[in-house]
Every structure is written in structure tokens, then in C-alpha cells.
C-alpha positions as CSV (number, residue, x, y, z in Angstrom):
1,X,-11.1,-33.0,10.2
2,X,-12.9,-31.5,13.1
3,X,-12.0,-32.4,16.4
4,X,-14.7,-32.4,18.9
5,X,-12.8,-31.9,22.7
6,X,-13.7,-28.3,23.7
7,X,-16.6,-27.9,21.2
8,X,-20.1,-27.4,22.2
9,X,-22.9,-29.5,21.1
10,X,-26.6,-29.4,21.2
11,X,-28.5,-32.2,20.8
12,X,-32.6,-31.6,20.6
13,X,-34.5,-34.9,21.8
14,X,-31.6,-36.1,23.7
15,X,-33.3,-37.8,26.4
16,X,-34.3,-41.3,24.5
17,X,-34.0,-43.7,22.0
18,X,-31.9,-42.4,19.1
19,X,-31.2,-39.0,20.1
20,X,-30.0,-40.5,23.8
21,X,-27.1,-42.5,21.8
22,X,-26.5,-39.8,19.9
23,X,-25.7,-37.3,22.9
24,X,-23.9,-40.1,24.9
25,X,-21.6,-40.3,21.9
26,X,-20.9,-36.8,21.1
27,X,-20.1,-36.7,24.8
28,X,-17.8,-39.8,24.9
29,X,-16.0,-37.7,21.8
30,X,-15.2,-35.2,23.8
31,X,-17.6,-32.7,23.2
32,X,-19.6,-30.4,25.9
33,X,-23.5,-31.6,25.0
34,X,-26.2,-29.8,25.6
35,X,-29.4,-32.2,25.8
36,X,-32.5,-30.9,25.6
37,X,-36.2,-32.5,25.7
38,X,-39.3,-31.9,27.5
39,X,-38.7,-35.1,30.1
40,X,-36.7,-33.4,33.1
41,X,-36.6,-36.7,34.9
42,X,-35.0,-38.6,31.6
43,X,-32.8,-35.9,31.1
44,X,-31.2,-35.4,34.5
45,X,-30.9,-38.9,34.2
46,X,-28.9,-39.1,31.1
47,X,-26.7,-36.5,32.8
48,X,-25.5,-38.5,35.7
49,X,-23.9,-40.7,33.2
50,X,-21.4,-37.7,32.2
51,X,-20.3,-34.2,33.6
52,X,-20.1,-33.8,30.0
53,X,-23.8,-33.6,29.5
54,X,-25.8,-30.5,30.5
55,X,-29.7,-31.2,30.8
56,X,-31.9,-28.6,29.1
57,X,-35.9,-29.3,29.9
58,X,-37.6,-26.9,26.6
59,X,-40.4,-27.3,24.2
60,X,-38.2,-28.1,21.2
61,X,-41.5,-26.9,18.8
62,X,-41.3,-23.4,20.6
63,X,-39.4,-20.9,18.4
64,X,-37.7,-19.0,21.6
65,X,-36.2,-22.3,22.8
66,X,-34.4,-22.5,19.5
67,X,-33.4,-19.1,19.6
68,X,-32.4,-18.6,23.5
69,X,-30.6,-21.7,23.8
70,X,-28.2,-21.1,20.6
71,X,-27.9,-17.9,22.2
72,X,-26.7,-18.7,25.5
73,X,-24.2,-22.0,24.4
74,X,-23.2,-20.6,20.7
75,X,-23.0,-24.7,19.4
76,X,-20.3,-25.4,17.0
77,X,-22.5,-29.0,16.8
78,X,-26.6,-28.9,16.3
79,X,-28.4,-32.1,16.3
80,X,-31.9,-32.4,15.7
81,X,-33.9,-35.4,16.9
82,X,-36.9,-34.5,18.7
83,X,-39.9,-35.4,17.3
84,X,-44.2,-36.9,17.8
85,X,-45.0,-40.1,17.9
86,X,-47.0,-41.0,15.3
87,X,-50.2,-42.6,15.4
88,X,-50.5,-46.3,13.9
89,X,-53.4,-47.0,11.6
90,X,-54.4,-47.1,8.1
91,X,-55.4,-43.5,6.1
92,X,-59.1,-44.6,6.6
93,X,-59.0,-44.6,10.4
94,X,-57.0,-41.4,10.7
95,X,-58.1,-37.6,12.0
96,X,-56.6,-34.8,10.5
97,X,-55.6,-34.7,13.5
98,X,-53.8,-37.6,14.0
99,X,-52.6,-37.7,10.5
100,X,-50.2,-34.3,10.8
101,X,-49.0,-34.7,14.1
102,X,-45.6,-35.2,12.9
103,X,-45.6,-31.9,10.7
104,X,-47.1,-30.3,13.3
105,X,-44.1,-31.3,15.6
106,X,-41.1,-32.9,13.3
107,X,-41.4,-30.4,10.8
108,X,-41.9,-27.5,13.1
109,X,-38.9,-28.3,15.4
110,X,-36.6,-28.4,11.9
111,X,-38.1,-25.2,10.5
112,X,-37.6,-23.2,13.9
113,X,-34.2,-24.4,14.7
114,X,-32.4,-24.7,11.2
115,X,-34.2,-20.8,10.6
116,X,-32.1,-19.8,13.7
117,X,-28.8,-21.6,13.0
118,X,-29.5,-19.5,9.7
119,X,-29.9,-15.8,11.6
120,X,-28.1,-15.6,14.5
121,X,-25.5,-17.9,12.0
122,X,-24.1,-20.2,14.2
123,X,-20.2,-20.0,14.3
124,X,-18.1,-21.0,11.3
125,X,-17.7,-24.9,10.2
126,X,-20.4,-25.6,12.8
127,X,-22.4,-28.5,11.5
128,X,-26.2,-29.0,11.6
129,X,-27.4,-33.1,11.9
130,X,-31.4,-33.2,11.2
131,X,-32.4,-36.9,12.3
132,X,-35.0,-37.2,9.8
133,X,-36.6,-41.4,8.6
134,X,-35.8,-43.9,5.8
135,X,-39.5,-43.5,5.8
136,X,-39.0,-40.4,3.8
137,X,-37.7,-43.1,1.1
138,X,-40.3,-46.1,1.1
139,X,-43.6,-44.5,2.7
140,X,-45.1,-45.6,5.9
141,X,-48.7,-46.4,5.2
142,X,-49.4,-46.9,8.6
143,X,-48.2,-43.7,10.2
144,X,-50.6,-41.0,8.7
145,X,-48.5,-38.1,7.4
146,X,-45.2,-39.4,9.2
147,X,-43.4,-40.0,6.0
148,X,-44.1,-37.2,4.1
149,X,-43.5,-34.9,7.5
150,X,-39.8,-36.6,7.0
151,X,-39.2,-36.3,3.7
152,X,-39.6,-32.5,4.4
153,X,-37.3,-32.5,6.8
154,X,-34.6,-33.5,5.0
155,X,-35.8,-31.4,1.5
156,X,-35.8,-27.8,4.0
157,X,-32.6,-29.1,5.3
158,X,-31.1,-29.2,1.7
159,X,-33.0,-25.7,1.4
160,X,-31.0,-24.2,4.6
161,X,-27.2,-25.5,2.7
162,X,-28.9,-23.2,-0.3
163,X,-28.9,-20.0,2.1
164,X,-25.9,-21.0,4.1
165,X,-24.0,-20.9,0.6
166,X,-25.8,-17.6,-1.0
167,X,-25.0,-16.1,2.1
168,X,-21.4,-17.4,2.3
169,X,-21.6,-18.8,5.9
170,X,-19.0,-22.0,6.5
171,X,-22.3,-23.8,7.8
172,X,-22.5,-27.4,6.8
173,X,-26.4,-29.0,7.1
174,X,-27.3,-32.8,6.2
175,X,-29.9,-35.5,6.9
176,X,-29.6,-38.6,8.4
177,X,-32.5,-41.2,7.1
178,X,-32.4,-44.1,9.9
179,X,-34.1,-47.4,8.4
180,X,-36.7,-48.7,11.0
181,X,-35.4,-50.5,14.2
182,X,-37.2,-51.9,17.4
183,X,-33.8,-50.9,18.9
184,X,-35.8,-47.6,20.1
185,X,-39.7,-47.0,21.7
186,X,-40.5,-45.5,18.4
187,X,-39.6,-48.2,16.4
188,X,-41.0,-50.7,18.6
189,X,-44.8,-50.2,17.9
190,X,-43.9,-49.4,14.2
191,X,-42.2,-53.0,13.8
192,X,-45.3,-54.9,15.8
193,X,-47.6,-52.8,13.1
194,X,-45.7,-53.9,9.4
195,X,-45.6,-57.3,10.9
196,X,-49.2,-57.7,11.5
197,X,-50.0,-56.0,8.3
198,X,-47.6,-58.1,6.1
199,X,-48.7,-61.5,8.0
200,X,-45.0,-61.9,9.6
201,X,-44.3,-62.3,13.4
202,X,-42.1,-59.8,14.2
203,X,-38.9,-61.9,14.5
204,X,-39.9,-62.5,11.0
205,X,-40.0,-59.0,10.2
206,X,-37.1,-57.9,12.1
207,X,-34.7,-60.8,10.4
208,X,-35.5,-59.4,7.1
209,X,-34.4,-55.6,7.9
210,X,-30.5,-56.8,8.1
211,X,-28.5,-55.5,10.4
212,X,-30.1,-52.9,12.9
213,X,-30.2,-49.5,14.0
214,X,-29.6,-48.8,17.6
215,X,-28.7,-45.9,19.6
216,X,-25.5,-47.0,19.3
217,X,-24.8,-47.3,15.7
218,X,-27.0,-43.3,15.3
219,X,-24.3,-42.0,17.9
220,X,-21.6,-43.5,15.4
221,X,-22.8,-41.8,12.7
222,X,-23.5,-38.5,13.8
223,X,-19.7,-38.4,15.5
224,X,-18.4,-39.7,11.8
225,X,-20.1,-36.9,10.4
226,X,-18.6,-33.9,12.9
227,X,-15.6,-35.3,12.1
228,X,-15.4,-35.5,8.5
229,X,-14.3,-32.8,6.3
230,X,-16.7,-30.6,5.3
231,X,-16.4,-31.1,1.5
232,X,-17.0,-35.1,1.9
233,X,-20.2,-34.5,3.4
234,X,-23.1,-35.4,1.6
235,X,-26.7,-33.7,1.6
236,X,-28.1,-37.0,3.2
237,X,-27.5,-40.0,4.2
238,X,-29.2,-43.7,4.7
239,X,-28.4,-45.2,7.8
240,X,-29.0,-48.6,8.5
241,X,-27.0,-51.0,11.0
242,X,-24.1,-51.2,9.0
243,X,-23.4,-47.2,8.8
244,X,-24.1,-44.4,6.8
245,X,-24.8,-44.7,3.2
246,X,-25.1,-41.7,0.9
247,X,-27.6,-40.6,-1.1
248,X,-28.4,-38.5,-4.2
């Protein structure tokens, strides 16, 4: 079991939704968290709630972020949430454009960051979280190129356990798939969108999800996960309200 007082953490896309509870509860663990986003008002708000939380305003996409900050704080704890918001319409009424903006961002953040846990390596039994979408399991025809941008996370995040091993680094990487939730601003719009286009009000779309994802139940998870042994880790994970479930 790892024990998270006097670790470091850093958490990218720590300033909302999601990647907000997931800081607050790495901090509440114990752990020193680093939480970096591009919102400097969000984030110094986020660390008023804790000394333990050390605001970081950076352009997650940029590849010297990635490599400067693991530099400077030397994480035993990397958590990768940042990414676009996707744009909600049918394939037909899509750009280019609009349609990659999550591989241009989502994608991107996970290359650059899990490339540099790789290099510099980060410090043995460090863990690596990506945040990617249960999207990257059912689709998500109204989000453009959102699912497949996460279903890429989490394959390149399976890809980066492959080097860690052939390179015999004590690095453990996995994926987190979170089921859709209006707990969060991305979800929100998402939810109002399947509703409309399955002919549900959204309370009627919402009851059928089961029990829901919120900040809360993501920070959970990702502290159940730092904590576990290494060898009881799986390569990824569903989570819905009710916790983490594995998967194949």
C-alpha cells in the first residue's frame, strides 16, 4: 500500500469539475498537490481551500509545461485531467475543426505528459492516472471526434506501461473511463444534448444513468488507486457512481 502523507502530487486540469475533486482529495489524503490549469482565478481559488494545494497557471497542451513542472516538483502522483470542450452536434454539422478539437487538446496533453513521465522517469512506484471517458466505450455521436480522442487516451496509456516495463522502471499507468454525469460543466451540456436527441427530458435521462459521477466519487477513485498495490492495479477502469470497475 502506498501511503500518500509526504508524497507529491500533480494534478493537470485541477481547477474544475472532475479534476477539482480529484486534487481536493489527494490533498485531504495527505498528499502535497500540485494543481495546474490555465484559469489562475479558479486555481488560486481552489488553493485557499488547503495549504496543501499549490496553484500552477500552464498550458497543459505545451510540451515544456509537462517537462518543467515534473522537473521542479519530481511527483510520486501524476493525474491527468485537462482537456477541450467538445462541440455538440451531429457529424453533418461539424468542421474539421470542431470535430478534432479534443485530439488536438486531450490527446496532446496525454502524449506530452505520459512521454515525459517516460524520460525524465518519474521516481520509482510513482503512479500515472489519465482521466480519459466511458465514451471511449459506447461512442458519443454528438461530440465530433470526442470519443475516439478518448479511447486513445487510454490505448497510449496502456502503450506507456509497455515502455515503463521494457525499460524496467517501477512506473504504474492506468485509465480511468468516467460514465457521463451533469455532476460537472462538461457533462451538463452533454446530458441536455442525449436527452433531446433520444426524446427524454433530462430528469428522464439522468434517472436512467444509475447512480452518478461527481467530483466526489472521481477524487475517491483516484486516492483508491494511489493506494492500492501496484500489482492489483488494472490497465483501466469504468467508473460510474458506484466506484471503479475494471476492465479488460
Amino acid at each position: 500500500m502506498n501511503e500518500l502523507p509526504n508524497t507529491t502530487a500533480i494534478v493537470v486540469g485541477a481547477s474544475r469539475g472532475l479534476g477539482r475533486g480529484i486534487a481536493t482529495a489527494l490533498a485531504e489524503a495527505g498528499a502535497t498537490v500540485v494543481a495546474v490549469a490555465r484559469g489562475g482565478e479558479a486555481l488560486a481559488e481552489l488553493a485557499e481551500s488547503t495549504e496543501r494545494i499549490r496553484p500552477e497557471a500552464a498550458d497543459a497542451t505545451d510540451p515544456t509545461a509537462a517537462s518543467t513542472l515534473i522537473d521542479r516538483y519530481r511527483p510520486d502522483t501524476l493525474v491527468l485531467v485537462a482537456g477541450a470542450t467538445p462541440h455538440l452536434a451531429p457529424l453533418q454539422h461539424h468542421t474539421w475543426e470542431t470535430f478534432s478539437v479534443n485530439w488536438e487538446t486531450d490527446v496532446r496533453i496525454a502524449f506530452h505528459w505520459l512521454r515525459e513521465a517516460l524520460l525524465k522517469p518519474l521516481r520509482p512506484g510513482s503512479r500515472v492516472v489519465v482521466i480519459s471517458s466511458g465514451a471511449a466505450l459506447a461512442g458519443s455521436p454528438v461530440s465530433g471526434g470526442y470519443a475516439g480522442a478518448k479511447a486513445t487516451q487510454r490505448f497510449i496509456t496502456g502503450y506507456a506501461q509497455e515502455e515503463a516495463q521494457r525499460a524496467g522502471l517501477d512506473l504504474t499507468f492506468t485509465a480511468v473511463l468516467p460514465r457521463i454525469t451533469p455532476a460537472t460543466e462538461l457533462g451538463r451540456p452533454a446530458v441536455r444534448a442525449y436527452a433531446e436527441r433520444y426524446g427524454m427530458t433530462e430528469e428522464q435521462y439522468i434517472e436512467q444513468l444509475g447512480p452518478l459521477v461527481t467530483p466526489e466519487v472521481a477524487g475517491a477513485a483516484v486516492v483508491e488507486l494511489v493506494e492500492s498495490d501496484a500489482a492489483d492495479i488494472a490497465p483501466a477502469y469504468l467508473l460510474t457512481g458506484a466506484g471503479l470497475q475494471k476492465l479488460p
